[in-house]
C-alpha positions as CSV (number, residue, x, y, z in Angstrom):
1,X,-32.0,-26.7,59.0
2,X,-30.4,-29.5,56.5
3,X,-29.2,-28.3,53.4
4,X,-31.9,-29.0,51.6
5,X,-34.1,-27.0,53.1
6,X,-31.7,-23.9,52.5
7,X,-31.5,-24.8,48.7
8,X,-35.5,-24.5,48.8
9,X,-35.8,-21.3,51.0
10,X,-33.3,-19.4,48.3
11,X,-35.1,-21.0,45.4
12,X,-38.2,-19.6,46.9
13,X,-36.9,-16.3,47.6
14,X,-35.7,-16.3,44.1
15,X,-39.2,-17.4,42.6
16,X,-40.7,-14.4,44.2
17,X,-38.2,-12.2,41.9
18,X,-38.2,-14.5,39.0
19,X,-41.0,-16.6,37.7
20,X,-41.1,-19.8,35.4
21,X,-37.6,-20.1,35.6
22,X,-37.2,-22.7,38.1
23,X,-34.6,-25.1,36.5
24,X,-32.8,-22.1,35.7
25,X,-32.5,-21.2,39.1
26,X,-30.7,-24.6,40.7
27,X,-28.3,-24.7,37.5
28,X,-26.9,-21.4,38.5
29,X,-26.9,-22.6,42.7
30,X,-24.8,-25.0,41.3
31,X,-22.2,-23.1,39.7
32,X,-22.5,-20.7,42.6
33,X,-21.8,-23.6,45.4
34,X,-19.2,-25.4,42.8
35,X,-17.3,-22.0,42.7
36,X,-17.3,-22.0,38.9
37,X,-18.8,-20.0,36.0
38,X,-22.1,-19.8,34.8
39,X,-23.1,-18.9,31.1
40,X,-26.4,-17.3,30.9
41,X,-28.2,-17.4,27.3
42,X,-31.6,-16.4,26.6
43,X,-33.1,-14.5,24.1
44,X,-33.6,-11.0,24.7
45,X,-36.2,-9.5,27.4
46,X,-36.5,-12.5,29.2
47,X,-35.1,-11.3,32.9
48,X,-31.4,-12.3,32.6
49,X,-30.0,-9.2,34.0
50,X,-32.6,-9.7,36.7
51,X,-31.9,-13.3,37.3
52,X,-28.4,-12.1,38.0
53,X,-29.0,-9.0,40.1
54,X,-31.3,-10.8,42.5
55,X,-28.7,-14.2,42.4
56,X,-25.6,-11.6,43.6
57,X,-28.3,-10.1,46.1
58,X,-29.4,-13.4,47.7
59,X,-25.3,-14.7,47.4
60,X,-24.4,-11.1,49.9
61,X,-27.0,-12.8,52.8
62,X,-25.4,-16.4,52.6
């Protein structure tokens, strides 16, 4: 399985906790597989604290 594949079976996974946020969703693989920070900034009630919960969730099966 290339790595490529992996980034789209977790993006997946993700998109069936989070929806419409797609580009969201790389941006913060990237900080995760850059080992840096990522700033999340929304308004309220759009899904950050879930975005985050099911991000750490997916990171603990890597």
């Amino acid at each position: 399985m290339s790595s490529h594949d992996i980034i789209k079976s977790i993006i997946s996974n993700m998109e069936k906790v989070i929806i419409g946020k797609t580009p969201e969703l790389y941006q913060i693989l990237k900080g995760i597989f850059a080992g840096g920070h990522i700033l999340i900034e929304d308004v309220p009630g759009v899904g950050k604290t879930t975005l985050l919960t099911t991000t750490v969730l997916l990171k603990k099966m890597l």
